[in-house]
C-alpha positions as CSV (number, residue, x, y, z in Angstrom):
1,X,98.4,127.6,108.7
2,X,96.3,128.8,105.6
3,X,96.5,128.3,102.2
4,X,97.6,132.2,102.3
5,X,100.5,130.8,104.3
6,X,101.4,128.0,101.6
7,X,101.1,130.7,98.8
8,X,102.5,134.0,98.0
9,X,101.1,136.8,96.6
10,X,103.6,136.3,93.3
11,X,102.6,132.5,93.5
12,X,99.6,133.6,92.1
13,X,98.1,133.7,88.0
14,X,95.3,135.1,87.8
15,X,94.4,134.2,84.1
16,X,96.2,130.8,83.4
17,X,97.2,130.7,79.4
18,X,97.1,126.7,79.9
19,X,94.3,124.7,78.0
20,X,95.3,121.0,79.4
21,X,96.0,120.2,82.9
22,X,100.1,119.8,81.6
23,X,99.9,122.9,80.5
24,X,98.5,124.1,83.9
25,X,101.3,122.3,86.0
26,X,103.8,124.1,83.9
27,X,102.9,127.1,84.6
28,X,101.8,126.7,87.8
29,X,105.5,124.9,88.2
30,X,107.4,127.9,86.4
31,X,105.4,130.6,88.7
32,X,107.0,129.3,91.9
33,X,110.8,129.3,90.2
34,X,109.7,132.7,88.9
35,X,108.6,133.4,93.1
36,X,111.8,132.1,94.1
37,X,110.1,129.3,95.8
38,X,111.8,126.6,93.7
39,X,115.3,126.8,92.9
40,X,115.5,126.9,88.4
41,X,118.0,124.1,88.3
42,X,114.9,121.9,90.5
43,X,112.1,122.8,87.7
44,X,112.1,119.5,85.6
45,X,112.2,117.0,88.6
46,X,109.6,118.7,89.9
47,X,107.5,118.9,86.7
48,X,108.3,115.0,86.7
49,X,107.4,114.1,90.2
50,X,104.1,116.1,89.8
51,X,103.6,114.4,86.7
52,X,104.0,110.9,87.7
53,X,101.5,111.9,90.5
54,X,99.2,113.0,88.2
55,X,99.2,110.4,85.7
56,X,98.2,108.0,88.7
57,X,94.9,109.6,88.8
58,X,93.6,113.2,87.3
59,X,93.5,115.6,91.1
60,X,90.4,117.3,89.3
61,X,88.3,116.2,91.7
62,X,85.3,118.2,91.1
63,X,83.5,121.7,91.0
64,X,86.1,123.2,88.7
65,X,88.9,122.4,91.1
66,X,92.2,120.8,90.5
67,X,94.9,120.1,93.3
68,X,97.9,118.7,91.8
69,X,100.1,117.9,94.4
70,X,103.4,116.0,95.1
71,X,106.5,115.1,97.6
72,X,109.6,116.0,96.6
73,X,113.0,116.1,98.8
74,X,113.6,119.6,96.9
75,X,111.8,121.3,99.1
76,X,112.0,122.4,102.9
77,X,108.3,123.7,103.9
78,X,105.4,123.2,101.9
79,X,105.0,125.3,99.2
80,X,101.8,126.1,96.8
81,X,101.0,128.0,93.2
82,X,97.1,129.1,92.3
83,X,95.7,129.2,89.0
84,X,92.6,130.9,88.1
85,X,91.5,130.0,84.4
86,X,88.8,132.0,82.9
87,X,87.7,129.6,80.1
88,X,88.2,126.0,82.0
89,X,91.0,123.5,81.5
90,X,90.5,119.9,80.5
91,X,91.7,118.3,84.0
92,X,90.1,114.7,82.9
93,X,88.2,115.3,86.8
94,X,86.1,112.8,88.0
95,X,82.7,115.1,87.2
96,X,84.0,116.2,83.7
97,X,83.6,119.5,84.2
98,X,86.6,121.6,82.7
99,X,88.6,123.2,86.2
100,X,89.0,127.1,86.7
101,X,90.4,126.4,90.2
102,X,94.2,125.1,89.9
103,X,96.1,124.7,93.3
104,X,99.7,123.2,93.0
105,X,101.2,122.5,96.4
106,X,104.0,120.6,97.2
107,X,105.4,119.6,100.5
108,X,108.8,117.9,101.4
109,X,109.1,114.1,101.3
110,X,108.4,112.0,104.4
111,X,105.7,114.6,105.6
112,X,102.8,112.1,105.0
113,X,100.6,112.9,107.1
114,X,101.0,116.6,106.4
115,X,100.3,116.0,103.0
116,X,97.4,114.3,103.4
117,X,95.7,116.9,105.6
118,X,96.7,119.5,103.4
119,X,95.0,117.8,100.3
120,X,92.0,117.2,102.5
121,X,91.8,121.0,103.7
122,X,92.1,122.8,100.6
123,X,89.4,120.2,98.9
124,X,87.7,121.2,101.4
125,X,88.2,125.0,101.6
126,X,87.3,124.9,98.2
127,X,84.3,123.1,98.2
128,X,83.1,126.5,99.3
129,X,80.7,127.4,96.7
130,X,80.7,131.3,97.9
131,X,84.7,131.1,98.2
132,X,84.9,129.6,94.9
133,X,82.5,132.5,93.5
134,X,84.4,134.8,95.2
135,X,87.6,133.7,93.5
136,X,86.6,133.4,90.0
137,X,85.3,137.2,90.2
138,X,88.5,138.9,92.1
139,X,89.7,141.1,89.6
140,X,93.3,140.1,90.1
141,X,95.9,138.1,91.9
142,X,96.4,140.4,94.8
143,X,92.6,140.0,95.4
144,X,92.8,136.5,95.4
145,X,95.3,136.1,98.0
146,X,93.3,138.7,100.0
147,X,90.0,136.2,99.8
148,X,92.9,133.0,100.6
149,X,94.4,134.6,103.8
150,X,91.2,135.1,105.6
151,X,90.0,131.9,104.4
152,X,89.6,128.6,106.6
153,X,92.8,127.7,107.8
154,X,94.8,124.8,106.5
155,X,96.5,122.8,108.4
């Protein structure tokens, strides 16, 4: 599987409005009701579950990347949202620097282990410093998801 597979092209924002990281799950959140990946009425407990994650520790975990991520029994298949912000969003990551790079993914409950290594692969992925260049100058979403399907595969 690739992060392609775990995202759509409509799962996809190009220019996120957010300026906080709550901000950026929101929308991130809202894009995959919007990409019928999330049923409406699910939207809040999944904005809460994501939160709660969150507020354990920031998922900005450097190089202008955030990953929030979270279980939820809402779901059947792991699903995922990017965010591209051109100005930077305060993610509180462990480096301060302000994030560009949002990836929201979330994958059913009880699927530990799958969770973990897709955390681990798309940290890695995007530790890519050509892949992440790449991404901050595609002109649009559908470019974006181009550079993501024929990227590294995630497990």
């Amino acid at each position: 599987m690739t992060l392609g597979d775990i995202l759509t092209p409509d799962s996809i924002v190009a220019d996120l409005q957010a300026t906080n990281r709550w901000e950026a799950i929101d929308e991130l959140i809202r894009c995959l009701v919007a990409a019928g990946r999330i049923k409406p009425e699910h939207l809040e407990a999944v904005r809460a579950v994501v939160q709660r994650r969150e507020r354990s520790m920031s998922t900005g975990i450097g190089y202008g990347i955030g990953i929030p991520h979270a279980s939820t029994d809402l779901i059947q298949e792991v699903v995922g949202a990017f965010g591209r912000s051109k100005t930077g969003i305060d993610f509180e990551a462990l480096d301060n620097q302000r994030v560009t790079l949002v990836v929201l993914f979330l994958v059913p409950l009880g699927q530990f282990q799958k969770h973990l290594h897709t955390l681990a692969d798309i940290a890695r992925l995007l530790h890519q410093r050509d892949l992440r260049q790449a991404l901050e100058e595609a002109p649009d979403a559908a470019a974006i998801y181009d550079i993501l399907r024929k990227s590294t595969p995630v497990r």
